[in-house]
N, C-alpha and C positions, 0 to 999 in steps of 0.2 A: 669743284673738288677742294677748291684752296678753302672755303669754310669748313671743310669736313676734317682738314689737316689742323684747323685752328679749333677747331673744340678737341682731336683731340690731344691736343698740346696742352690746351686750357685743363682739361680732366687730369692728365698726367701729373702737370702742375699742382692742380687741388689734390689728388691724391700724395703725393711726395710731400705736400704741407701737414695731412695728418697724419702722416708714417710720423714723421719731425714734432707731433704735439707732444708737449710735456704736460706731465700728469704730478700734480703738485696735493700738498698736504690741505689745500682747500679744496680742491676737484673732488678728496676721498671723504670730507667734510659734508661736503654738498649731497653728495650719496647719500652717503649715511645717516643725514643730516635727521631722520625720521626715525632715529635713537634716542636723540638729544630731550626726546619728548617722553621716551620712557623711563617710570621711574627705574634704578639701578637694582636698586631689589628685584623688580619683574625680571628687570633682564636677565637679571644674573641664571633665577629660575630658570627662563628660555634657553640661556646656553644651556645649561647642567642638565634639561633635559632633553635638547637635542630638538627642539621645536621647530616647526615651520612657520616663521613668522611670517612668511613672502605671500601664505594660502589667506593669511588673516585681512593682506591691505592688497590683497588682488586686484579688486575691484578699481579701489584710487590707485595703485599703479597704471590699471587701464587706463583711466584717466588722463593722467601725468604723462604718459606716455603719448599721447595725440600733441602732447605742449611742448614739445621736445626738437630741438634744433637738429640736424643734421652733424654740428659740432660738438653736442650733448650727448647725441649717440656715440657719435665717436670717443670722445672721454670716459662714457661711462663703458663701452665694450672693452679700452683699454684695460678700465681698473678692476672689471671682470676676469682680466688676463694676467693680473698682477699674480704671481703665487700666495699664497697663502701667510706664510712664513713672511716674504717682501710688505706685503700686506699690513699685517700687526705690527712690523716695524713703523709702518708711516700712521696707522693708527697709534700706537703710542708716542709721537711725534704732534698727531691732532691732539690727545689728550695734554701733554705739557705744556701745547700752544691754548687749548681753551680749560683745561681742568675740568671737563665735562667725565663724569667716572664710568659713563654708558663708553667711550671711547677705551679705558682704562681695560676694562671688561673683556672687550671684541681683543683687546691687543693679547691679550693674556693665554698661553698655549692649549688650553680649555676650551676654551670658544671656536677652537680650529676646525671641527667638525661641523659645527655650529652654521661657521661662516661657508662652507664650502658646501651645506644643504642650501644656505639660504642665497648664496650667492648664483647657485648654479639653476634655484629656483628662478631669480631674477631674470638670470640669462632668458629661461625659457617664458616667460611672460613677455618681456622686452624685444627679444629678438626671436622668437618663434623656434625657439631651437630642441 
């Protein structure tokens, strides 16, 4: 029984450590890092019309998703949980840290819908949800 008491102390532990994960202006970088590729003109299109960018890179999300850490999962369901509004703050934070204008875009109160199809798409490709 005393092994059964030490995993799960151990498990408590690992959980209590990613409760405590901080989610930083590169973790939101890294996400979305598959912006930085798009020209700012498309994007811009994509917000204004409300696109589902998430249906287009399904496939390599499938992908990407088997290459994924347990600590990756974790950060990125975080930043799934960020509000929206908290959100475009730290995106326009990414943008004055890189000047990437695809970041400038997503920050901008516009793209709020935008982000909140395509984010919730993600959720459900990623986490089954």
């Amino acid at each position: 029984m005393q092994g059964s008491n030490e995993k799960e102390s151990n498990l408590e532990e690992s959980l209590n450590e990613s409760l405590e994960l901080e989610i930083n202006e590169d973790d939101i970088r890294g996400l979305l890092s598959i912006f930085e590729k798009v020209p700012p003109f498309a994007l811009k299109i994509a917000v204004n019309r409300n696109m589902n960018a998430v249906k287009s890179f399904e496939s390599k999300i499938e992908d990407y998703k088997c290459q994924l850490t347990n600590e990756d999962r974790l950060k990125i369901s975080k930043i799934l949980e960020i509000p929206i509004p908290e959100l475009q703050l730290l995106l326009d934070k990414v943008y004055l840290k890189t000047n990437y204008k695809q970041f400038r875009i997503l920050a901008n109160s516009k793209a709020e819908s935008f982000l909140i199809l395509n984010l919730g798409e993600l959720k459900k490709v990623l986490f089954n949800e």
